[in-house]
C-alpha positions, 0 to 999 in steps of 0.5 A: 619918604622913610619907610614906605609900607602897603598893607594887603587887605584880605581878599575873597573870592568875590573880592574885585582885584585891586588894580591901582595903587593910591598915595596920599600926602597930607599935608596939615595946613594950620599946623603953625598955628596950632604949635603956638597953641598947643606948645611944642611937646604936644604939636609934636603929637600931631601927627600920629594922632592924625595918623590914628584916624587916617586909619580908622577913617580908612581901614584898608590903607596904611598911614604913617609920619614923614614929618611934624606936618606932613603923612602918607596914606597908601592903599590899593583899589578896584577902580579909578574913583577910589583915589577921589572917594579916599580924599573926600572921606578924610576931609569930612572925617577931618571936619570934626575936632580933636581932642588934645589934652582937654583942648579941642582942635581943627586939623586942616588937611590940604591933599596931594596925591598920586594913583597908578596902575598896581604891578607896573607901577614905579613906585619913584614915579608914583612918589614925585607924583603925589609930591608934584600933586601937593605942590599944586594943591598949596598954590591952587587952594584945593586937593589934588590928584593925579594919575601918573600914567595920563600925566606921563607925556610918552618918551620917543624910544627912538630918541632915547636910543639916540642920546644914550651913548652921549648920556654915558659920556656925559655923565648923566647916568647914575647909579642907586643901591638897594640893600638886601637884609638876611632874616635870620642874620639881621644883616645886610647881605648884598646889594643890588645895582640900579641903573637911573638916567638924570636927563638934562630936559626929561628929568629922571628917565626910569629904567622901564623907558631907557633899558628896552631902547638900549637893548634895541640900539645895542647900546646895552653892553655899553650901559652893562660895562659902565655899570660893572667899572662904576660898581666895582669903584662903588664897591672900593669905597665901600670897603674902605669904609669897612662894608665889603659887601657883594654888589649885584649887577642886572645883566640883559638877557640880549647879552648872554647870548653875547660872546664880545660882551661875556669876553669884556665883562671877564676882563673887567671883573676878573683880577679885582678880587670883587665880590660882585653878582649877576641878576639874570631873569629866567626869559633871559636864559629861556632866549638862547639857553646853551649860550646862556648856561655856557656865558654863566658858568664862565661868569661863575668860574670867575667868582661872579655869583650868578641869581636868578631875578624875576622868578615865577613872573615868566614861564619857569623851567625847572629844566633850565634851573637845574643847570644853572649856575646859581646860588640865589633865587629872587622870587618876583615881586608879584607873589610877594605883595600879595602874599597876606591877601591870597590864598595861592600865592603863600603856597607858592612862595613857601614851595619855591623856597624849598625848591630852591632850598633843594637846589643849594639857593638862598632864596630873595623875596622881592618887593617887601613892604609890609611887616606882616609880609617879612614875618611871614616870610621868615615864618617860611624859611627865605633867606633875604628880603629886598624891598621898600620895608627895608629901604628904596633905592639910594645913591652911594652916600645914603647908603653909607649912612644907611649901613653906618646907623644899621637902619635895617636893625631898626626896621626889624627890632621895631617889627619884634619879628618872631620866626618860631610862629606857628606854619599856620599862619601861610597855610590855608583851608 
């Protein structure tokens, strides 16, 4: 869907928190029509001018282009009716016509859409559910909507553990990559190994619902040393291709308190001269913490960069953090989507980034999705960005083309980033 973006509206301190996350297709239905009126130069301009009163029409939303004929609206909501009231809106903003070159035009909108709840919400689940929304809405004739987590059937755990070994053998395991952009550099710095399961009868099973049935089934150290085998191949390829760039692997916190599986991951990684890294969540550590510390130095010792994931989302210790072996912090995608619309969270993030700073890490912001999210950020010193501003998780052919046409220096040089700005704009009061 290209660049995906979520604006923050300013809150207040009567502001009710936004607890759903809404997208919207639309799709222009006489878009046909009107390019054989208008010509093919000015068809063309459809879509932003569409885009411009998606803006106007809802003010709190961003909208933008993913084709001649197709636009996303994306916003977040205080309540499940929001999604509903969006839509109406639009069609009744769209009755009106436009005015294109002198010549006035209806724009017929048909409505595809897709609500979820906001921080535990995958943003791949909510995608193919406005997608399977505007499917329905072409063959029904009306707008649709609809709410991933009452269109989720449920996976049985208990099955998923049961199949997971075979869906390793079979092939049905894949990887994706997300790359993450140094700011000052503007270069892609690493990138971060995400597990997907294709199902042969589910469909895509996301890593919410198969990653906690492995750590049960302890099918985990399994899934990990797969994982680790088909990225350094990945990362082979890569090379060869002239990107020798770090790739970063999620290591369960079940397996750092596991000697057999620290002994294994040593032999597979150690001798390839692979610039690889581990992401460990602080709960991880927190479990078993001499363990933990004992398994990541001896990672360390062998080249691995260890980076701590998740960081703020649980209960941090800087007591634990400062014996760690870490070179890189990833501040939690929580304080970061919210970091233009809160007064707290901007002062958080500017303080870890120097705590981290203080402690020789590089600092990751997670889930960036918007420019003024970026800007701020740079504004305050973090090192990288990771997130849907940049680009979604891809599969090792997109990520070449990815890095071929640099399209992480389009997304920067389009923002016109300034990082000399005044500290004002993240402090408050």
């Amino acid at each position: 869907m290209g660049a995906d973006v979520l604006p923050r509206e300013e809150a207040g301190a009567d502001t009710p928190p936004k607890v759903l996350r809404v997208l919207l297709l639309l799709e222009l239905e006489n878009f046909p029509a009107l390019r054989r009126q208008l010509g093919v130069a000015r068809a063309d301009t459809i879509a932003g001018e569409v885009v411009v009163r998606c803006d106007v029409a809802l003010p709190n939303s961003r909208a933008w282009t993913l084709s001649h004929r197709l636009v996303a609206v994306v916003f977040e909501a205080a309540e499940s009716r929001a999604g509903e009231a969006a839509v109406s809106r639009l069609q009744e903003v769209f009755r009106q016509p436009f005015d294109f070159y002198g010549e006035h035009h209806l724009i017929r909108l048909r409505v595809g859409g897709a609500t979820a709840r906001n921080f535990d919400c995958d943003e791949v689940r909510l995608v193919e559910g406005a997608e399977k929304a505007l499917v329905e809405a072409r063959e029904q004739g009306r707008d649709v909507l609809h709410d991933v987590v009452e269109d989720d059937p449920g996976i049985d755990p208990l099955e998923l553990i049961q199949e997971l070994p075979r869906a390793i053998r079979d092939g049905e395991i894949f990887l994706q990559y997300q790359p993450k952009v140094h700011v000052r550099r503007q270069q892609v710095s690493s990138v971060e190994a995400l597990v997907r399961w294709r199902h042969p009868v589910r469909g895509l099973v996301l890593p919410g619902d198969f990653i906690p049935a492995a750590e049960q089934s302890r099918a985990i150290g399994e899934l990990t040393l797969w994982t680790l085998e088909r990225v350094l191949e990945d990362q082979r390829s890569l090379a060869a291709a002239g990107y020798d760039i770090p790739i970063f692997v999620n290591v369960s916190g079940v397996l750092l308190a596991d000697a057999c599986f620290v002994d294994e991951a040593c032999r597979v990684v150690a001798g390839h001269g692979a610039k690889l890294g581990f992401e460990i969540t602080e709960t991880a550590v927190i479990r078993d913490p001499a363990s933990a510390i004992r398994h990541l130095q001896r990672f360390a010792d062998i080249g691995v960069t260890i980076a701590i994931d998740d960081y703020g989302a649980g209960l941090s210790s800087l007591a634990y953090l400062k014996q760690l072996p870490a070179r890189e912090l990833k501040i939690d995608k929580l304080f970061v989507t919210q970091l233009t619309s809160s007064n707290r969270d901007p002062l958080i993030v500017r303080s870890t980034i120097d705590l981290a700073h203080a402690l020789d890490m590089e600092v990751t912001a997670e889930g960036v999705e918007t420019p003024a999210a970026m800007a701020l950020l740079g504004v305050m010193g973090c090192d990288m960005v990771q997130g849907y501003l940049i680009s979604r998780p891809v599969e090792l052919d997109l990520l070449l083309v990815f890095l071929e046409e640099s399209s992480h220096l389009q997304v920067l040089n389009t923002q016109r980033l300034s990082f000399l700005r005044s500290d004002r704009l993240w402090k408050t009061g």
